[in-house]
N, CA, C and O atoms as a printed pandas DataFrame, in Angstrom:
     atom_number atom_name residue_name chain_id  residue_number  x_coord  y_coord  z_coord
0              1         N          UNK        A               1  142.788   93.580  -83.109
1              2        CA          UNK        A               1  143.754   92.813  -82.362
2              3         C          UNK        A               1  145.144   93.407  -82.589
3              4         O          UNK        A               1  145.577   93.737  -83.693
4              5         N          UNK        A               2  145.913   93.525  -81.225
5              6        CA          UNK        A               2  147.347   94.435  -81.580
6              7         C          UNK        A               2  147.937   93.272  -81.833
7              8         O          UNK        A               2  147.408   92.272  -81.346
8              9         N          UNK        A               3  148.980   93.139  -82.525
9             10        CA          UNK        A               3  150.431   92.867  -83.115
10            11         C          UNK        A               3  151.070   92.512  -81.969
11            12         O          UNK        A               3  150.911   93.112  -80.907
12            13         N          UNK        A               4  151.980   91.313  -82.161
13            14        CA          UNK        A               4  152.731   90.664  -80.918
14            15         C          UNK        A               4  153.821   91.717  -80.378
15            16         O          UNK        A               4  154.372   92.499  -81.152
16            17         N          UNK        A               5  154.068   91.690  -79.141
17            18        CA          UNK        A               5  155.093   92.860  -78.938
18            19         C          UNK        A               5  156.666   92.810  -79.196
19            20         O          UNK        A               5  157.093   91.924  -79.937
20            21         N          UNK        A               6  157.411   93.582  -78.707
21            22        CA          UNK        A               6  158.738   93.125  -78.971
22            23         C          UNK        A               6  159.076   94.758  -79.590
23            24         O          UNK        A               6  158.337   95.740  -79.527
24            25         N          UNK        A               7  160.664   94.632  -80.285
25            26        CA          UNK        A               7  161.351   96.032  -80.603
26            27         C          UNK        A               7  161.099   96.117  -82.111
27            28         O          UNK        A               7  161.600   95.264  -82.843
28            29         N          UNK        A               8  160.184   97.317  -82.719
29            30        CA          UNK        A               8  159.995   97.386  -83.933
30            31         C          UNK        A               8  160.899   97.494  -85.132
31            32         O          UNK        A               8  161.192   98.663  -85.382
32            33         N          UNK        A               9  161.325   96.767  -85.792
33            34        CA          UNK        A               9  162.100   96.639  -87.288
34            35         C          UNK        A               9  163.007   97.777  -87.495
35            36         O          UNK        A               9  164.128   97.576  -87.961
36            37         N          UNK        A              10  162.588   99.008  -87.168
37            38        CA          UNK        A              10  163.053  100.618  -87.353
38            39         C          UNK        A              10  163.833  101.129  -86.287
39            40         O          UNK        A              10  164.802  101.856  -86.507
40            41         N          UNK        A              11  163.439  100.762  -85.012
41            42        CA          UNK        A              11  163.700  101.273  -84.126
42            43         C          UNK        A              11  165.449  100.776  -83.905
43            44         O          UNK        A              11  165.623   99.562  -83.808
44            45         N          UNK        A              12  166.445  101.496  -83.845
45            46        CA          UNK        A              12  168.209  100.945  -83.485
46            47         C          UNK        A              12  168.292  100.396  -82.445
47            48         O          UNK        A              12  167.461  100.509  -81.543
48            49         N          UNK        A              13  169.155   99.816  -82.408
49            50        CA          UNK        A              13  169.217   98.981  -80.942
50            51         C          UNK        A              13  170.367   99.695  -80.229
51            52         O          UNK        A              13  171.476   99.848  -80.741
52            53         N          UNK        A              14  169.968  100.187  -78.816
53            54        CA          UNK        A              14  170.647  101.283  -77.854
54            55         C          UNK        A              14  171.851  100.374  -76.786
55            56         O          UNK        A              14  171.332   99.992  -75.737
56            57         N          UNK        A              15  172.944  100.107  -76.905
57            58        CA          UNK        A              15  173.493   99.111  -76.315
58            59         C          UNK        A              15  173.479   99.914  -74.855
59            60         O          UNK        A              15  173.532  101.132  -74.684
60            61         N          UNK        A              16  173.409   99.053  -74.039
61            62        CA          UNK        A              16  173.833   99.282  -72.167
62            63         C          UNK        A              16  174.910   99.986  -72.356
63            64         O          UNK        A              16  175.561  100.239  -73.369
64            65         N          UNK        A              17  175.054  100.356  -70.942
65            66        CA          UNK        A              17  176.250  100.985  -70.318
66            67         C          UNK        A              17  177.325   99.568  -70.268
67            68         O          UNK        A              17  177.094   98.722  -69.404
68            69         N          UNK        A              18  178.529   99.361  -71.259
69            70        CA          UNK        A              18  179.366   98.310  -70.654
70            71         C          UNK        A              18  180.338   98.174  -71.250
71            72         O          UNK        A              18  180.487   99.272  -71.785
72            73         N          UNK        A              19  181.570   97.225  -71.697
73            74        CA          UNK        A              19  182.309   96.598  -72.619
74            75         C          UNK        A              19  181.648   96.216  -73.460
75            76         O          UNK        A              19  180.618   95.730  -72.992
76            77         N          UNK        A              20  181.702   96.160  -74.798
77            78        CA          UNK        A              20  181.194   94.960  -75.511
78            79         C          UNK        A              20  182.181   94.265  -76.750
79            80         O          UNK        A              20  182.976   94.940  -77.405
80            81         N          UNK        A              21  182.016   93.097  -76.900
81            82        CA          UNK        A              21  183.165   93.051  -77.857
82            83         C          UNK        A              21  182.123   91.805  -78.752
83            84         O          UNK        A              21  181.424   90.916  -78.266
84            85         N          UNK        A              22  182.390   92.214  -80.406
85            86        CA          UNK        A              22  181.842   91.320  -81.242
86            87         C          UNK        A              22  182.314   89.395  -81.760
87            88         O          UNK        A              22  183.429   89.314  -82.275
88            89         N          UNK        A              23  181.941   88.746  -81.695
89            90        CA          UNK        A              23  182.031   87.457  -81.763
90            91         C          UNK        A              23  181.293   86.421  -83.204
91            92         O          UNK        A              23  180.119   86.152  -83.458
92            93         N          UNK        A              24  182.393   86.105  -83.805
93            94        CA          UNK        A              24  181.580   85.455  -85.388
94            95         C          UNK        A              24  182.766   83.853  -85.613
95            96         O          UNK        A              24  183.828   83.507  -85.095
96            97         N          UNK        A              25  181.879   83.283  -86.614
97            98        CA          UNK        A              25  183.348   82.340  -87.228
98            99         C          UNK        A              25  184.053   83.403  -87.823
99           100         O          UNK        A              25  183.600   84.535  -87.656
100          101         N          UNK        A              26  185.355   83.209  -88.666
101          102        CA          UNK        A              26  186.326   83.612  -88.866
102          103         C          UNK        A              26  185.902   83.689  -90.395
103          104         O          UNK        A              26  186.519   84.494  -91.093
104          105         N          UNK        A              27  184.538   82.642  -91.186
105          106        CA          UNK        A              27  184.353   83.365  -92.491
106          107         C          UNK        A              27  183.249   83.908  -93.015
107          108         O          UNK        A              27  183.011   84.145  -94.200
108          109         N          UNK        A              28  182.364   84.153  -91.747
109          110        CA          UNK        A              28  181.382   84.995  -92.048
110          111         C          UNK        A              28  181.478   86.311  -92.397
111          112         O          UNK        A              28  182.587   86.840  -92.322
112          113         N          UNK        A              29  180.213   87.161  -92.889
113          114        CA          UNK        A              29  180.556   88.485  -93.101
114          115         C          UNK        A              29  180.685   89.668  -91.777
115          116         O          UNK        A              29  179.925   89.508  -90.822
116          117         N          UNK        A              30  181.483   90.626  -91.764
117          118        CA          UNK        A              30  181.665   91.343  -90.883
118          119         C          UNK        A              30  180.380   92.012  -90.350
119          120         O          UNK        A              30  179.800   92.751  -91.145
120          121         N          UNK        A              31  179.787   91.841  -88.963
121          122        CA          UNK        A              31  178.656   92.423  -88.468
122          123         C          UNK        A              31  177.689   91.363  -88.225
123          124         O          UNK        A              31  176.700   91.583  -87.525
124          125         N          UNK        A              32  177.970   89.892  -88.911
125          126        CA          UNK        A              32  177.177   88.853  -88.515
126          127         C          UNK        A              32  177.196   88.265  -87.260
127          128         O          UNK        A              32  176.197   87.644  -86.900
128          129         N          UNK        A              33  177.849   88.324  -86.767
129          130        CA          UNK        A              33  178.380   88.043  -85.299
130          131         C          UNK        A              33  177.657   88.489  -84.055
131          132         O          UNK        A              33  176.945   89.462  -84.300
132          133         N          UNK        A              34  177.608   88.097  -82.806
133          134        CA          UNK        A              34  176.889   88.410  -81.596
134          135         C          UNK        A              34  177.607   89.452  -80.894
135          136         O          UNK        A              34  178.834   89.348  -80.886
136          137         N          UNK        A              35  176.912   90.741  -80.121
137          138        CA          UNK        A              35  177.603   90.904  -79.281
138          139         C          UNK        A              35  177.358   90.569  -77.675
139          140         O          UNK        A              35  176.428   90.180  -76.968
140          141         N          UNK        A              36  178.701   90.940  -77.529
141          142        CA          UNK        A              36  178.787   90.312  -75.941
142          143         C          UNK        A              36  179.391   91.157  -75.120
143          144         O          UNK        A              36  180.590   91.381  -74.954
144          145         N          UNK        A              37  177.549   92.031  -74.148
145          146        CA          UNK        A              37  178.585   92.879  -73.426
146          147         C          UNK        A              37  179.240   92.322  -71.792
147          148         O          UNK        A              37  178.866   91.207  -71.429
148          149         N          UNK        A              38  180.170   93.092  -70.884
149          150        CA          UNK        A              38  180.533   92.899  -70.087
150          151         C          UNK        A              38  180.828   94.171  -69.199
151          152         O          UNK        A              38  181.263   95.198  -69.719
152          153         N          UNK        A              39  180.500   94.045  -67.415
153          154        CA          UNK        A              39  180.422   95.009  -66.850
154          155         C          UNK        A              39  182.146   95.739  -66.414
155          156         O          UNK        A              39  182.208   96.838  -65.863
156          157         N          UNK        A              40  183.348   94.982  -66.741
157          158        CA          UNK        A              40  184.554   95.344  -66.232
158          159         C          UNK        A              40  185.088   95.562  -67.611
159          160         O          UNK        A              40  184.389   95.610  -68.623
160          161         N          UNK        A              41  186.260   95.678  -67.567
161          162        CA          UNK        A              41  187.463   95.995  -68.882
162          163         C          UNK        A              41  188.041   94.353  -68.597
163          164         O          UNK        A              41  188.018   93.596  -69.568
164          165         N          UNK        A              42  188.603   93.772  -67.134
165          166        CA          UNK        A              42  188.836   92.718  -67.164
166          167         C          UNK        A              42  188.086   91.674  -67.575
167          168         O          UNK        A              42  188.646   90.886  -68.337
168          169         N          UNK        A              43  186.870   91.442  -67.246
169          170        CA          UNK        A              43  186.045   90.877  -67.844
170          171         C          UNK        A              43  185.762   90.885  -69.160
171          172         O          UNK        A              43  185.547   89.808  -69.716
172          173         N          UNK        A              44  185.713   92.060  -69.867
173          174        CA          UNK        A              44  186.147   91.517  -71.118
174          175         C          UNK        A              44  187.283   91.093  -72.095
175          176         O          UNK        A              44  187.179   90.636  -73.234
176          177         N          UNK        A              45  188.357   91.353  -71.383
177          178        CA          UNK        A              45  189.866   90.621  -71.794
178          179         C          UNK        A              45  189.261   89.352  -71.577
179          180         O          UNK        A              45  188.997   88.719  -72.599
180          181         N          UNK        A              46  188.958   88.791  -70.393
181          182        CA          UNK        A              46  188.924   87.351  -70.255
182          183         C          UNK        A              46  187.774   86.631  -71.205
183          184         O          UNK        A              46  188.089   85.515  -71.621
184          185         N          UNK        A              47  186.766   87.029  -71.509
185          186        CA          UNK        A              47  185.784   86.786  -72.501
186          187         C          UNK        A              47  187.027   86.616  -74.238
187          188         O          UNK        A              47  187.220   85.601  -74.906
188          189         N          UNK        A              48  187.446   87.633  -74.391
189          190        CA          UNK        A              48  188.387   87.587  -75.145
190          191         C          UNK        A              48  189.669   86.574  -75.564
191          192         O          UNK        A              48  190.325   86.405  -76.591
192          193         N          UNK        A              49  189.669   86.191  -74.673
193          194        CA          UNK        A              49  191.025   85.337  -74.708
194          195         C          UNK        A              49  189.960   83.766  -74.433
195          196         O          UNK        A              49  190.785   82.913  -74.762
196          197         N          UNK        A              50  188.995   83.174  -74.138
197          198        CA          UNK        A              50  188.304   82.748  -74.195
198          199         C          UNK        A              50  188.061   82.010  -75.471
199          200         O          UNK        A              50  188.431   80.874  -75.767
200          201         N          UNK        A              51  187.179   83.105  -76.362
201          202        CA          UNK        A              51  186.594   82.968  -77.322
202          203         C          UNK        A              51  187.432   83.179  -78.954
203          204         O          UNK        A              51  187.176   82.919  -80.129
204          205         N          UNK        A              52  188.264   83.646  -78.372
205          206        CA          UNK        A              52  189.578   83.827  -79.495
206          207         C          UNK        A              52  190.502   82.483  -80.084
207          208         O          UNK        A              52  191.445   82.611  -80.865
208          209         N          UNK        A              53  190.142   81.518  -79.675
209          210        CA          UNK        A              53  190.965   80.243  -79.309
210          211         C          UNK        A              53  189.722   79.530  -80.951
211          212         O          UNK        A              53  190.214   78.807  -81.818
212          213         N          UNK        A              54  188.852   79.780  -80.971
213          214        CA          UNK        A              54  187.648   79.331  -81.561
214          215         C          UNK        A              54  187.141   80.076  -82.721
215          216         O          UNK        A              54  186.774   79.714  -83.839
216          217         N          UNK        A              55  187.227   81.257  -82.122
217          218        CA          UNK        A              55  186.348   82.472  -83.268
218          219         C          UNK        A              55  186.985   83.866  -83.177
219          220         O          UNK        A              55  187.595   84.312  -82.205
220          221         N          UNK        A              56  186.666   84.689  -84.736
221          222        CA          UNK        A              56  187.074   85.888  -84.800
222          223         C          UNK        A              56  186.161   86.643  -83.728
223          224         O          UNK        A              56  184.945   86.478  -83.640
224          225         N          UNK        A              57  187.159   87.757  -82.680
225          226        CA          UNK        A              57  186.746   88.478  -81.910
226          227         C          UNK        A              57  187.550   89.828  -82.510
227          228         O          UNK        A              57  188.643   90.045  -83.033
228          229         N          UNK        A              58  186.287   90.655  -82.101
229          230        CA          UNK        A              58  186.224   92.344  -82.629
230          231         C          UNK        A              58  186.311   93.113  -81.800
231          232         O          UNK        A              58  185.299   93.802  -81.930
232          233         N          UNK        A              59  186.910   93.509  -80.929
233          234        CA          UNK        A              59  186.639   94.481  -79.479
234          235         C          UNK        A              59  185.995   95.794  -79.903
235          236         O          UNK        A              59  186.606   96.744  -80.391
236          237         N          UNK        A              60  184.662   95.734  -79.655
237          238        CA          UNK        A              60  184.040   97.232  -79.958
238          239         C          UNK        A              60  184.232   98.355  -79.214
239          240         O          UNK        A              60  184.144   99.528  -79.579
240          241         N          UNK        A              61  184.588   97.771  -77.798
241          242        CA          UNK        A              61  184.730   99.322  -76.337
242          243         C          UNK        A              61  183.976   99.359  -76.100
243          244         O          UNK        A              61  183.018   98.716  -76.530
244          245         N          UNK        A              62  184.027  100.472  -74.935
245          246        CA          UNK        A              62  183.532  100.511  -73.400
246          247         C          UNK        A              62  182.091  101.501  -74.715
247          248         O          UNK        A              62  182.180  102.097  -75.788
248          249         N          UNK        A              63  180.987  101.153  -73.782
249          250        CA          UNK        A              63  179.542  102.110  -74.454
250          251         C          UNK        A              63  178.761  102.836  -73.418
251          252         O          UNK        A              63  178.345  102.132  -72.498
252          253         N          UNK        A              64  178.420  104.374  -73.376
253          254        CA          UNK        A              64  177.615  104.442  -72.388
254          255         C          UNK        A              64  176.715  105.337  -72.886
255          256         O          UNK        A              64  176.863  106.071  -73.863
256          257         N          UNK        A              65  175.688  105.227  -72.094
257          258        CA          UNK        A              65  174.329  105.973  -73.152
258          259         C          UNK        A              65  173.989  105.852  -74.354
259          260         O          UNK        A              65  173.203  106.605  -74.928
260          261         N          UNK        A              66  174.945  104.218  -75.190
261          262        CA          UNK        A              66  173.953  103.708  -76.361
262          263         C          UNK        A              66  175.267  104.261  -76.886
263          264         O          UNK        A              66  175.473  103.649  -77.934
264          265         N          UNK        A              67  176.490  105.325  -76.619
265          266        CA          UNK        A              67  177.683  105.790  -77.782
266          267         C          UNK        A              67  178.474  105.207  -77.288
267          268         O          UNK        A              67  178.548  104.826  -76.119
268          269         N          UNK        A              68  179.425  105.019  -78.464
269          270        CA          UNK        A              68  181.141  104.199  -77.652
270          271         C          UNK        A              68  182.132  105.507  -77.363
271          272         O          UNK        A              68  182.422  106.509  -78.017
272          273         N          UNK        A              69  182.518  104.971  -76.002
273          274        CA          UNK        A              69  183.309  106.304  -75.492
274          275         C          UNK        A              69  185.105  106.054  -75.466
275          276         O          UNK        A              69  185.951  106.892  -75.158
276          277         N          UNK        A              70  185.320  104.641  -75.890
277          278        CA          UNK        A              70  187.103  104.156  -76.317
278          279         C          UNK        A              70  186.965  103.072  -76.883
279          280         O          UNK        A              70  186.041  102.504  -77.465
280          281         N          UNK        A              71  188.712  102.694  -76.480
281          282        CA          UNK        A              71  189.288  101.430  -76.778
282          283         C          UNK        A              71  189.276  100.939  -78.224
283          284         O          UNK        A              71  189.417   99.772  -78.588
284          285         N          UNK        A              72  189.009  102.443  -79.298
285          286        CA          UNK        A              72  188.997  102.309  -80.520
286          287         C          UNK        A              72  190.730  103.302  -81.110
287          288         O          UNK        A              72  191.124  104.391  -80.693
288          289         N          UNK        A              73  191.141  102.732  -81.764
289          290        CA          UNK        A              73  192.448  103.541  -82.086
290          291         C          UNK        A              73  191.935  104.919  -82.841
291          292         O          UNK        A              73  190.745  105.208  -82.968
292          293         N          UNK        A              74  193.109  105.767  -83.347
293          294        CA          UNK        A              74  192.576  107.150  -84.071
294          295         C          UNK        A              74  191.912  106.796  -85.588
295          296         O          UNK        A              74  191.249  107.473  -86.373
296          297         N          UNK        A              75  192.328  105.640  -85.613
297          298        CA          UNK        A              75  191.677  105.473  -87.534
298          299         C          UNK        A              75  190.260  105.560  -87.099
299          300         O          UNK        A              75  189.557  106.285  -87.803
300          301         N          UNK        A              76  189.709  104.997  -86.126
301          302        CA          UNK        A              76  187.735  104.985  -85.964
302          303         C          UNK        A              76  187.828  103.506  -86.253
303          304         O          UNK        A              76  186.729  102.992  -86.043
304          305         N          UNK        A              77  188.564  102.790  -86.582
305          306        CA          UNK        A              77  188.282  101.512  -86.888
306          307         C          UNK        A              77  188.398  100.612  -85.565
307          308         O          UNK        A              77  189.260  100.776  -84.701
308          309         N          UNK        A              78  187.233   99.480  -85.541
309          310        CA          UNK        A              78  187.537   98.435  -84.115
310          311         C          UNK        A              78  188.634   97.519  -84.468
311          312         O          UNK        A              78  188.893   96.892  -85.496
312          313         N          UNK        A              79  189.292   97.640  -83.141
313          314        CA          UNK        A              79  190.906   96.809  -82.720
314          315         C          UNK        A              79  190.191   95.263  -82.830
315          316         O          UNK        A              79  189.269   94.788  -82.168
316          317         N          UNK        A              80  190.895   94.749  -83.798
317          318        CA          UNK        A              80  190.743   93.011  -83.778
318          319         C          UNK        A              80  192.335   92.618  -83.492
319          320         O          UNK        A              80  193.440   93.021  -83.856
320          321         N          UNK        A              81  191.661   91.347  -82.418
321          322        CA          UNK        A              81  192.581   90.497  -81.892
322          323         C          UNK        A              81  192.679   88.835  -82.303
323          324         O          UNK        A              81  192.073   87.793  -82.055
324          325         N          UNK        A              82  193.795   89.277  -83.056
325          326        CA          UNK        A              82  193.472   87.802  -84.179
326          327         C          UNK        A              82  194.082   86.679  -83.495
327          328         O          UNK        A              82  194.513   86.890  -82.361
328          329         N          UNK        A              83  194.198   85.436  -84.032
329          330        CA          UNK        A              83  194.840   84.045  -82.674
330          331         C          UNK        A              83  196.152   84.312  -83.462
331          332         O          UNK        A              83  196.373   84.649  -84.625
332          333         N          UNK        A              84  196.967   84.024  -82.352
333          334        CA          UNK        A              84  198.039   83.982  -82.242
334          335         C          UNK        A              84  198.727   82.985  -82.876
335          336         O          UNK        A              84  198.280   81.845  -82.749
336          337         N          UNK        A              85  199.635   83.142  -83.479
337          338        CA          UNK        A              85  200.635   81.572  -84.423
338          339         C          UNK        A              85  201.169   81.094  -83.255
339          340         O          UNK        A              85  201.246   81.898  -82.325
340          341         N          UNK        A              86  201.711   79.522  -83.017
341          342        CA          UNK        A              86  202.209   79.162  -82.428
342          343         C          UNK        A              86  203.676   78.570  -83.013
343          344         O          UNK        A              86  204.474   78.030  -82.247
């Protein structure tokens, strides 16, 4: 009898062609979080400004063929957009 199906334990996970930007509470550990991709750049500002009101958001950038191709500064590190003081 085969084994239930689905993506094996080993295998990386190849993100779409899109935006994606990461989403967690604010004291979890870094990488615990969902991502959430999106097919525009606007679309994911607005996802952003959204979910920022609530939770730490991570903007990972635009991905295509599974690599990220921007929207990361020269350090290599992802741009976080923290809430704003009022």
């Amino acid at each position: 009898m085969r084994g239930k199906g689905g993506r094996p334990p080993s295998k990386p996970v190849v993100f779409r062609d899109g935006f994606y930007i990461e989403v967690r509470n604010r004291a979890t550990d870094p990488g615990s979080g969902i991502k959430i991709r999106k097919e525009t750049y606007e679309e994911m500002m607005a996802a952003v400004e959204e979910y920022r009101k609530t939770k730490l958001v991570v903007i990972l950038g635009k991905y295509k063929n599974g690599e990220p191709v921007s929207l990361k500064p020269e350090s290599g590190k992802p741009v976080t957009v923290k809430k704003k003081k009022k």
